[in-house]
C-alpha positions, 0 to 999 in steps of 0.5 A: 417198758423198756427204751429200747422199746420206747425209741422203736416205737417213736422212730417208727412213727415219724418221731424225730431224735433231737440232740439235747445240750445234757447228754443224760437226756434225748429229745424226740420229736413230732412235726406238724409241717414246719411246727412242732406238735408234740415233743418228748424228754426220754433219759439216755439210759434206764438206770437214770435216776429219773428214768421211770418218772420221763417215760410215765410222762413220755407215755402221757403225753403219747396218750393225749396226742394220739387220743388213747388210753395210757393203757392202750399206748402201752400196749402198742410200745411193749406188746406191738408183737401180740395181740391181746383179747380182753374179757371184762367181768361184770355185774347187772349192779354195782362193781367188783375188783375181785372174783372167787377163786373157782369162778376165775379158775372155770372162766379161765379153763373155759376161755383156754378150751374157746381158744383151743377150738377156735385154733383147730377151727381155724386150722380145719374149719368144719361146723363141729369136731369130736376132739381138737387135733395137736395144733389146739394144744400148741396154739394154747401154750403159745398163748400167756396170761396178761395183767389184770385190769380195772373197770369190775373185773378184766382179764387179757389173754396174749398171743404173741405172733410170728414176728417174721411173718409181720416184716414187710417186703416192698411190693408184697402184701405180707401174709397174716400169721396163722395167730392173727387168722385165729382172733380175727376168726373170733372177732368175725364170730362174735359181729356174726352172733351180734348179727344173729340176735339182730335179726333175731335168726340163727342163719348168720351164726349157722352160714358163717361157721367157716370164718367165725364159731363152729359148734364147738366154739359156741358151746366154749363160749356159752360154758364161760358164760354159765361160770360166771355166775350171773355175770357179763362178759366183755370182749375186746381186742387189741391188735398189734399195731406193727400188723394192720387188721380189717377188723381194727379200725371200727372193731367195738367191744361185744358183750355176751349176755343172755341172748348171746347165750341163747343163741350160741346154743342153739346154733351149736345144736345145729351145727352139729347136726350139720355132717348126715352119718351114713349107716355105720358098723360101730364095733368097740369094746363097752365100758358103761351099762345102764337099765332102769330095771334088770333084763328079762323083766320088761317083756313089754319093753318098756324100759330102755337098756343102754351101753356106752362104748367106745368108736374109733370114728376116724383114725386116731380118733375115738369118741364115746357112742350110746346104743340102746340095746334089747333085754337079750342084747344087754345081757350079752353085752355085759357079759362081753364088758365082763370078759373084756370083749369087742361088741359090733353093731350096725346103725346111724350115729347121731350127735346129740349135744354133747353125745353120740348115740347110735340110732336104729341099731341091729346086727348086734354081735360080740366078736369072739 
């Protein structure tokens, strides 16, 4: 950390710069009424030579006044303009410093798309959406990757905050920025999930999806779990201390494990069969056929022909959909993928999992 740092943060808690009889050095320090509680030795500049070994100390000695970790301490005087979630990986038995390359590249893709969902949640809270809109991608980018830490093995994710939105104005209760409602959505979700497998009840995670997980945040979060071959993940959050959070003083760290699996799951299954489709005329062109046997063959249908097209669902967006289709119907539609044509055909969407899939259909046309 830098002193520019350093100083800030003393200045703005109550620490007073004294004068020191060598001008290489700058005394701060902390009262206690009319005592002394803790006082500082910081080096004028940050090329003296003893620079680094003055703010190791100054950060010690901050750690046992405030009863913090160092590493926390640090956080607070170089990162007081983000917040960091912390996920921590680690075996039932025994420990590790390190994590095989293609777990650590899924657990990071996953926790990247956890993120992503959480921002468009946060932007438009619903219990499930088919694909996150521009601000997931923005929200990602914004965010950066921190250091590493001890204790099997930790990862930090960053998200530095709208500094202007965190100044104070007198009288005026500032507004928190769109960064912090983001990870504050996500530590409510996670108390909300603990809840849940307390009560052994899904209704928590299924009535809270407007201020913590969505379905698509609980499967993110449950593909992070499967990555991590085995293990459990720890997550925490450090708030930046220039911008109080509801959530900071009794926050404790939430580990995801199996339960937590379980119910993430089955709450995002749910929660996707939250929004009742109406009868829709579903029309797309299709490209993917799938029969268990060749059409013509199975007068007693006891084989399903199956297409995958696609359905522009709202404007702008375009999902895939499954029809199952009669043997006459099937051959048609794959001559209609062949000539490159459109398909309609009327009936419910149903999101099952991951899929759409058209249910009841009927007046099944190629448009010409």
């Amino acid at each position: 950390m830098s002193l520019d740092e350093l100083r800030r943060y003393l200045l703005g808690h109550s620490w007073q710069a004294v004068d020191h009889p060598n001008r290489l050095f700058k005394v701060f320090e902390l009262h206690e009424g009319n005592s002394v509680q803790s006082s500082l030795l910081l080096p004028s500049i940050d090329s003296q030579a003893d620079a680094k070994q003055l703010i190791s100390d100054a950060v010690y000695i901050l750690s046992e006044t405030y009863g913090l970790s160092r590493e926390k301490i640090a956080h607070n005087i170089s990162g007081w303009d983000c917040d960091v979630l912390r996920a921590r990986l680690f075996k039932m038995r025994g420990s590790e410093r390190s994590l095989p390359l293609n777990v650590a590249s899924k657990v990071l893709s996953d926790l990247k798309q956890f993120i992503g969902h959480s921002a468009f949640t946060e932007f438009e809270p619903k219990p499930y959406f088919d694909k996150a809109g521009g601000i997931s991608r923005i929200f990602v980018n914004q965010c950066r990757f921190g250091h590493t830490f001890s204790g099997s093995f930790g990862l930090t994710i960053e998200s530095p905050l709208e500094v202007d939105a965190m100044l104070p104005l007198e009288g005026v209760e500032p507004e928190l920025p769109f960064e912090r409602r983001v990870f504050e959505r996500i530590a409510t979700g996670f108390r909300t999930l603990q809840k849940s497998i307390a009560e052994d009840s899904l209704t928590p995670l299924i009535e809270g999806y407007r201020v913590g997980l969505n379905a698509n945040m609980c499967r993110a979060l449950s593909d992070a779990y499967e990555a991590v071959d085995g293990r459990r993940i720890e997550y925490d959050f450090w708030w930046s201390a220039e911008l109080s959070s509801s959530l900071g003083l009794d926050w404790e760290p939430f580990v995801y494990e199996g339960r937590a699996f379980e119910f993430s799951r089955a709450a995002a299954m749910e929660l996707e069969k939250a929004e009742e489709i109406p009868e829709t005329k579903v029309e797309g062109r299709v490209y993917a056929l799938k029969s268990e046997t060749p059409p013509g063959l199975d007068d007693q249908h006891e084989f399903e022909h199956l297409i995958t097209m696609y359905w522009e669902r709202e404007k702008g967006v375009t999902v895939s959909i499954r029809v199952p289709l009669a043997s006459h119907q099937y051959i048609d539609a794959c001559d209609a993928h062949k000539d490159g044509k459109k398909i309609r055909i009327v009936g419910y969407p149903e999101k099952q999992g991951k899929f759409w899939t058209l249910t009841k259909p009927k007046e099944f046309s190629v448009l010409r």
